[in-house]
C-alpha positions in Angstrom: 21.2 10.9 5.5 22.2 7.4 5.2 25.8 6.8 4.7 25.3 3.3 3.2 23.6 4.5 0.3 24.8 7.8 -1.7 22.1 10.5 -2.3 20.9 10.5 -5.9 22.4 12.4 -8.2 21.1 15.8 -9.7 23.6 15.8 -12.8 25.8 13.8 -13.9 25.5 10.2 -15.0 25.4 6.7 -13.3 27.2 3.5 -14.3 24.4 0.8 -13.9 26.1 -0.5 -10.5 26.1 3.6 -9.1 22.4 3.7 -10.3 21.3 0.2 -8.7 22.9 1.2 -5.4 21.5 4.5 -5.5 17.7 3.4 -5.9 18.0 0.3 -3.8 18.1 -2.0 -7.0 19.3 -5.3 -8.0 21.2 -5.6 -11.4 18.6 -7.8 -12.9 15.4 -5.9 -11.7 16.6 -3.0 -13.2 17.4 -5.6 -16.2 14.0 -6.7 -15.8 12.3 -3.0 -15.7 14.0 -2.8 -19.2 12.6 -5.9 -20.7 9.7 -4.4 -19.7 9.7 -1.0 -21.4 9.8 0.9 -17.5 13.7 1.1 -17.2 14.8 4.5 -17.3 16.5 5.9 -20.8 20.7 5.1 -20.8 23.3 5.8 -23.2 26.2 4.3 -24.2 29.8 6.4 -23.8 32.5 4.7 -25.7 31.7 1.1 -24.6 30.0 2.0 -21.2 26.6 1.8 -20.6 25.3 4.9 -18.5 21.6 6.7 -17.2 22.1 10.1 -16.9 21.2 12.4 -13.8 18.0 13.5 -15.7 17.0 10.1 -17.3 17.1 9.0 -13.4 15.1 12.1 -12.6 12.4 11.4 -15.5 12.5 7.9 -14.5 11.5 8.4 -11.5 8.5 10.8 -11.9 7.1 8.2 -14.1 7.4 5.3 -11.5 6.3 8.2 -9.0 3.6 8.8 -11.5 2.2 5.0 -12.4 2.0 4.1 -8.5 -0.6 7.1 -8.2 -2.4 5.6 -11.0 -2.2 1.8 -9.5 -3.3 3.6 -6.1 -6.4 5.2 -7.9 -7.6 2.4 -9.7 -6.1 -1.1 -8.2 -8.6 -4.0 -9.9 -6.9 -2.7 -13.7 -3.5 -3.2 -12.6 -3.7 -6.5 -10.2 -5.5 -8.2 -13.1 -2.7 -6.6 -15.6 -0.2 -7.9 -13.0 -1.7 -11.8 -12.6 -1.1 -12.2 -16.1 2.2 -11.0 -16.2 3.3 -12.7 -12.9 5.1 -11.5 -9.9 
């Protein structure tokens, strides 16, 4: 187990900085994933924005989940991804 990165969390909740370092993320791709309707679900608490243990977990299946599909059928997604950019 790597000691620079903390294992993900099974319950709990994340602030956005504990969930970035966690999955290996920068602060604005995971801004960008929201933009883009693929962020995982957060909530606020008080005035703090934070993505709980199973929102992470759900999250995750579904990125898990759309790479299988990409893998299956790449020409729909690199043409889905040229128009959208890098």
């Amino acid at each position: 187990m790597s000691l620079e990165h903390p294992p993900v969390r099974q319950g709990g909740a994340y602030t956005i900085q504990e969930f970035c370092h966690a999955h290996r993320l920068s602060r604005s791709k995971l801004y960008q994933m929201w933009d883009e309707g693929i962020g995982p679900r957060w909530m606020y608490v008080g005035t703090k924005r934070l993505i709980s243990g199973e929102a992470a977990a759900d999250w995750r299946r579904e990125r898990e989940q759309a790479a299988a599909a990409e893998a299956e059928n790449p020409e729909r997604y690199q043409r889905r991804r040229q128009r959208r950019g890098p």
